[in-house]
OpenMM code with the backbone's topology and positions (N, CA, C; nanometers):
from openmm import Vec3, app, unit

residues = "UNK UNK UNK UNK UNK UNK UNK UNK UNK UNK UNK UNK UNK UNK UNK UNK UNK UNK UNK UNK UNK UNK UNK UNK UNK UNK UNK UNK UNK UNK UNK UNK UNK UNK UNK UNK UNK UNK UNK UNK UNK UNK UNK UNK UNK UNK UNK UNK UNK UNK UNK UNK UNK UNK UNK UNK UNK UNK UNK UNK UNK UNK UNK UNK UNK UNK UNK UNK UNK UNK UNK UNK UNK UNK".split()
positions = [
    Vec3(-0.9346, 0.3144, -0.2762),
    Vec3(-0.8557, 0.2577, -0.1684),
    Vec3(-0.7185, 0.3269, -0.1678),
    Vec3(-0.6821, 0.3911, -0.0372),
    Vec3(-0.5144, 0.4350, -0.0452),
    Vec3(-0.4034, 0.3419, -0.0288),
    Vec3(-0.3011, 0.3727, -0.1001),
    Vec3(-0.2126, 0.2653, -0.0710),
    Vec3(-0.1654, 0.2813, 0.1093),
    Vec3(-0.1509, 0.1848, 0.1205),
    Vec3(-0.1366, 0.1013, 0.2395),
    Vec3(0.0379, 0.1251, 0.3152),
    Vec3(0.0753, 0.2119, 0.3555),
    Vec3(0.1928, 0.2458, 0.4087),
    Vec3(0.2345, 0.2009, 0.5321),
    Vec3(0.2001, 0.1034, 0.5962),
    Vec3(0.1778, 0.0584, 0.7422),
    Vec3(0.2725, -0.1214, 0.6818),
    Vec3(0.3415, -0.1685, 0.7552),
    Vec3(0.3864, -0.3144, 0.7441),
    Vec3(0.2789, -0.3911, 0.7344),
    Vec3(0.2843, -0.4688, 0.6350),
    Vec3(0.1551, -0.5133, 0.5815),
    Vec3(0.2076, -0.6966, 0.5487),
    Vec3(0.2996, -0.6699, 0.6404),
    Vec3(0.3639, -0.8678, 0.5477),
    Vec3(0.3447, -0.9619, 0.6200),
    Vec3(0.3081, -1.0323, 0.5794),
    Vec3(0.2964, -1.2108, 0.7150),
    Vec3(0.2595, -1.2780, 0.5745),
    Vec3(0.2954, -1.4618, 0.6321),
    Vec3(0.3115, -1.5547, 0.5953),
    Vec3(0.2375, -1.6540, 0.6476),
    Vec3(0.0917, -1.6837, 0.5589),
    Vec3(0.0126, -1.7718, 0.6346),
    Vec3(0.0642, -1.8867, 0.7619),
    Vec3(0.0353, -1.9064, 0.8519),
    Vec3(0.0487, -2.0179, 0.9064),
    Vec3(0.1690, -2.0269, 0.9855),
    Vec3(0.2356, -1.9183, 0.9436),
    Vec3(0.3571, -1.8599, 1.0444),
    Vec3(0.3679, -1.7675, 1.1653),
    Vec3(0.4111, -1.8142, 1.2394),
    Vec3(0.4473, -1.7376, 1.4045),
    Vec3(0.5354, -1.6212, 1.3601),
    Vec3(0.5483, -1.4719, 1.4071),
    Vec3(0.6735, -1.3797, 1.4102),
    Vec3(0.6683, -1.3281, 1.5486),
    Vec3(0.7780, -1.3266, 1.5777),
    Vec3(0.7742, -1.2557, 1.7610),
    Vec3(0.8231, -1.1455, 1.7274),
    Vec3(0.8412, -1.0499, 1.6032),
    Vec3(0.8618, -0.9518, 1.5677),
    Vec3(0.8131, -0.8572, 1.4857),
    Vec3(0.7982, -0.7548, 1.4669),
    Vec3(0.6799, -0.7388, 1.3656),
    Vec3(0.7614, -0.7189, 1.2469),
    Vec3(0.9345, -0.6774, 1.2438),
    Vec3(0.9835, -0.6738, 1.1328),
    Vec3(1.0137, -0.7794, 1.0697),
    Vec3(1.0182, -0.9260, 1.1490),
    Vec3(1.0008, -1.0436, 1.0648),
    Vec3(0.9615, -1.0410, 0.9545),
    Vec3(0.8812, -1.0498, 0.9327),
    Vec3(0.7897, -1.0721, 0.8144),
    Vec3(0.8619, -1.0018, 0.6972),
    Vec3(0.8884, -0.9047, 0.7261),
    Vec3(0.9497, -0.7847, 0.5868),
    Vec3(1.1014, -0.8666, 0.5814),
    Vec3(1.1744, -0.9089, 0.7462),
    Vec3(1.3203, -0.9246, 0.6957),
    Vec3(1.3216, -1.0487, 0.5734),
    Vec3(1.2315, -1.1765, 0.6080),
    Vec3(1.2018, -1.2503, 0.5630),
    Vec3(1.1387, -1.2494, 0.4281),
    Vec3(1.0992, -1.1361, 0.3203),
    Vec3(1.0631, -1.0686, 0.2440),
    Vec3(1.1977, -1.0218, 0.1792),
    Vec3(1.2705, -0.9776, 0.2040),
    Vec3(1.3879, -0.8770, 0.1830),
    Vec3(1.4832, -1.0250, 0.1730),
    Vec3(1.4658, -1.0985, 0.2251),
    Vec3(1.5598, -1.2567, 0.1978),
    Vec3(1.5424, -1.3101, 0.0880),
    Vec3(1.4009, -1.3119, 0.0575),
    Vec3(1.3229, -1.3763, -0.0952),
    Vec3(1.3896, -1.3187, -0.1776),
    Vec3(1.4125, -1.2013, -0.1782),
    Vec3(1.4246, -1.1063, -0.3046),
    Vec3(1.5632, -1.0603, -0.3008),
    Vec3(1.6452, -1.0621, -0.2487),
    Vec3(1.7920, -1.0764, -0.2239),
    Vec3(1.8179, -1.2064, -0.3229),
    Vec3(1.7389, -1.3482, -0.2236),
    Vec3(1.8416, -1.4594, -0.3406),
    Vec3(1.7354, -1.4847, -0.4642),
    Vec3(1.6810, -1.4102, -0.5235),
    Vec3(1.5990, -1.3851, -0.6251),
    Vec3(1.6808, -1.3480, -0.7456),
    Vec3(1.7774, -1.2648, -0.6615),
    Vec3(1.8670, -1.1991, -0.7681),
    Vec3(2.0039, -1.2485, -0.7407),
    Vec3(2.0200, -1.3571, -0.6615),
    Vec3(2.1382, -1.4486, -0.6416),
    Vec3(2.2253, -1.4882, -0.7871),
    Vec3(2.2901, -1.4023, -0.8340),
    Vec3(2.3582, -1.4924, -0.9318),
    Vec3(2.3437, -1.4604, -1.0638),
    Vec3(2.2922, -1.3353, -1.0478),
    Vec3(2.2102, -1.2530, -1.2170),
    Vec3(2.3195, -1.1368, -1.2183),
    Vec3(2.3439, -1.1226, -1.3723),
    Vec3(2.3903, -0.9886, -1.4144),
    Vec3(2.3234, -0.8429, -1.3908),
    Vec3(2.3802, -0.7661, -1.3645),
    Vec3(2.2657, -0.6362, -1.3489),
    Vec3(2.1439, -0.6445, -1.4635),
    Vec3(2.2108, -0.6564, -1.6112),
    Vec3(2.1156, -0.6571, -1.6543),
    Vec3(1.9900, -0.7459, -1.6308),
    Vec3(1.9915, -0.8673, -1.6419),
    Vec3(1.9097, -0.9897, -1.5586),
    Vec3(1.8178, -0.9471, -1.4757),
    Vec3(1.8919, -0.8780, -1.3767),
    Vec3(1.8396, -0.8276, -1.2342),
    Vec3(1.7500, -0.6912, -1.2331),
    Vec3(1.7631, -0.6179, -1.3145),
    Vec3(1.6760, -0.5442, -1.3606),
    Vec3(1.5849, -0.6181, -1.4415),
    Vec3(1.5893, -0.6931, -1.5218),
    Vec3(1.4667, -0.7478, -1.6171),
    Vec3(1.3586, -0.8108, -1.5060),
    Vec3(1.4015, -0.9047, -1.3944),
    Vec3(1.3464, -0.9430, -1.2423),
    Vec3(1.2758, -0.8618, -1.2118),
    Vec3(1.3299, -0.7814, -1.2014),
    Vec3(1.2609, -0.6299, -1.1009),
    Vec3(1.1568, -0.5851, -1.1925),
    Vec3(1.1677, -0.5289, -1.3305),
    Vec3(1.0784, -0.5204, -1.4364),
    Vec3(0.9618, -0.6098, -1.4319),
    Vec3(0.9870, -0.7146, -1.4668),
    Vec3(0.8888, -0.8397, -1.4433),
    Vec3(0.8390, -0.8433, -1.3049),
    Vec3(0.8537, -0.8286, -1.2119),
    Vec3(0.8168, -0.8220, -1.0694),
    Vec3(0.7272, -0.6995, -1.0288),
    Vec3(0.7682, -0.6069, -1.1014),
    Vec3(0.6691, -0.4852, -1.0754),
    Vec3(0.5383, -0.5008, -1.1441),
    Vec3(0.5337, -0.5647, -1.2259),
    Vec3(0.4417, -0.5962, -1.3532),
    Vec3(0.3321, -0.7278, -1.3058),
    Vec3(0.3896, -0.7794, -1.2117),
    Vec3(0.3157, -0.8965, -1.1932),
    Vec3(0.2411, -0.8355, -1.0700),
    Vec3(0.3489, -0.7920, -0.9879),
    Vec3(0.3016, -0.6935, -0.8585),
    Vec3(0.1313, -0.5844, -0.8545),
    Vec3(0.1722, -0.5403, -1.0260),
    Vec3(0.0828, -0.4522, -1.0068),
    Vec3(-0.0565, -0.5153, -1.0633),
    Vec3(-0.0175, -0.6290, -1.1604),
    Vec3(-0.1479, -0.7259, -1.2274),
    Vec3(-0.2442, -0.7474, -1.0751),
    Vec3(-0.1741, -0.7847, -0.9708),
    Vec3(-0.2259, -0.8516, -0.8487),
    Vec3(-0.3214, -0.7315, -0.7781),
    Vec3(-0.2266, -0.6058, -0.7843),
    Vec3(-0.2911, -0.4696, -0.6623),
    Vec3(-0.3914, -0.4429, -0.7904),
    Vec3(-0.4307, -0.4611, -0.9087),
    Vec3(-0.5105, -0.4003, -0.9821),
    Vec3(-0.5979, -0.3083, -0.9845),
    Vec3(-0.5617, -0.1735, -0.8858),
    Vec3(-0.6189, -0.0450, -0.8991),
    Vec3(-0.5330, 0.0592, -0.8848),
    Vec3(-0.5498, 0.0812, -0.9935),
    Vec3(-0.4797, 0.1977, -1.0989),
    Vec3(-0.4586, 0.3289, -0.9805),
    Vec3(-0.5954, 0.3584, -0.9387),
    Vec3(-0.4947, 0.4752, -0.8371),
    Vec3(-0.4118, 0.4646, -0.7142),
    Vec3(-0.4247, 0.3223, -0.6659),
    Vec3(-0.3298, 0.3155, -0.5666),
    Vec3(-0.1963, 0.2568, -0.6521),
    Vec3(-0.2097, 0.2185, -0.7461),
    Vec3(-0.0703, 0.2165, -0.8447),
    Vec3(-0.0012, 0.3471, -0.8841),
    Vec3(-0.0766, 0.4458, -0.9228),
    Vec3(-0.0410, 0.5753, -0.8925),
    Vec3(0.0278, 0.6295, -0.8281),
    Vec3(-0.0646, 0.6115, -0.7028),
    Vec3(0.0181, 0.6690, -0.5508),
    Vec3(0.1418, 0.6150, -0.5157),
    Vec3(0.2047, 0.4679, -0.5560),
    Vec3(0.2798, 0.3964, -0.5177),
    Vec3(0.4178, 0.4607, -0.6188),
    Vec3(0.3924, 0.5014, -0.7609),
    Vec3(0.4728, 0.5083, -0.8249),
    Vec3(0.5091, 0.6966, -0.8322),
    Vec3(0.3961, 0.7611, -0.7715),
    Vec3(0.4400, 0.9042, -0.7004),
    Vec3(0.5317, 0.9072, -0.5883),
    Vec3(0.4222, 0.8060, -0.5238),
    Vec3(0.5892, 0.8088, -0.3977),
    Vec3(0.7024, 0.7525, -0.4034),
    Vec3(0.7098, 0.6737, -0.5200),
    Vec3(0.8669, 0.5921, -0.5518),
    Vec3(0.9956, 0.7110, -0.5765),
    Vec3(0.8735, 0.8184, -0.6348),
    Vec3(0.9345, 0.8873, -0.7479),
    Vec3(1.0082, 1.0094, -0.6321),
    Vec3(0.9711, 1.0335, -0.5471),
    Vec3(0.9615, 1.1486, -0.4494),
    Vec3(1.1283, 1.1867, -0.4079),
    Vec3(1.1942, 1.0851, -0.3695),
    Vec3(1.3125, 1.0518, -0.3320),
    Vec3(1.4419, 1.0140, -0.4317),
    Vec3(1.3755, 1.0328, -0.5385),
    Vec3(1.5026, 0.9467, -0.6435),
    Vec3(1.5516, 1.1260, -0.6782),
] * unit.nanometer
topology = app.Topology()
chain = topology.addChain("A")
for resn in residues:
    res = topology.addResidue(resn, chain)
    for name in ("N", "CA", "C"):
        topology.addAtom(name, app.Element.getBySymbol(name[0]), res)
């Protein structure tokens, strides 16, 4: 399976009259996620979040692809 590069976010049972809804509303979660944490903290979040992230996508080559293309731009 390739990773999935297309907006891929919605929220069961929820209306968006936008299609970037979904992501702004995404990008809100994870903003006050880190409401109130030290960098360090906030990196350990993110650590832990990638980790749980990837337990869920559990195939290794589209984990791959995801962490090639992270890498592309830094």
């Amino acid at each position: 399976m390739p990773l999935n590069l297309n907006p891929n976010f919605s929220e069961p049972g929820k209306r968006y009259f936008h299609t970037f809804s979904p992501g702004d509303d995404f990008y809100e979660a994870l903003i006050e996620t880190h409401h109130g944490l030290s960098d360090e903290q906030s990196a350990m979040v993110n650590a832990k979040l990638v980790l749980l992230l990837a337990n869920h996508i559990g195939d290794i080559s589209v984990l791959r692809q995801a962490m090639e293309l992270a890498r592309v731009s830094v």
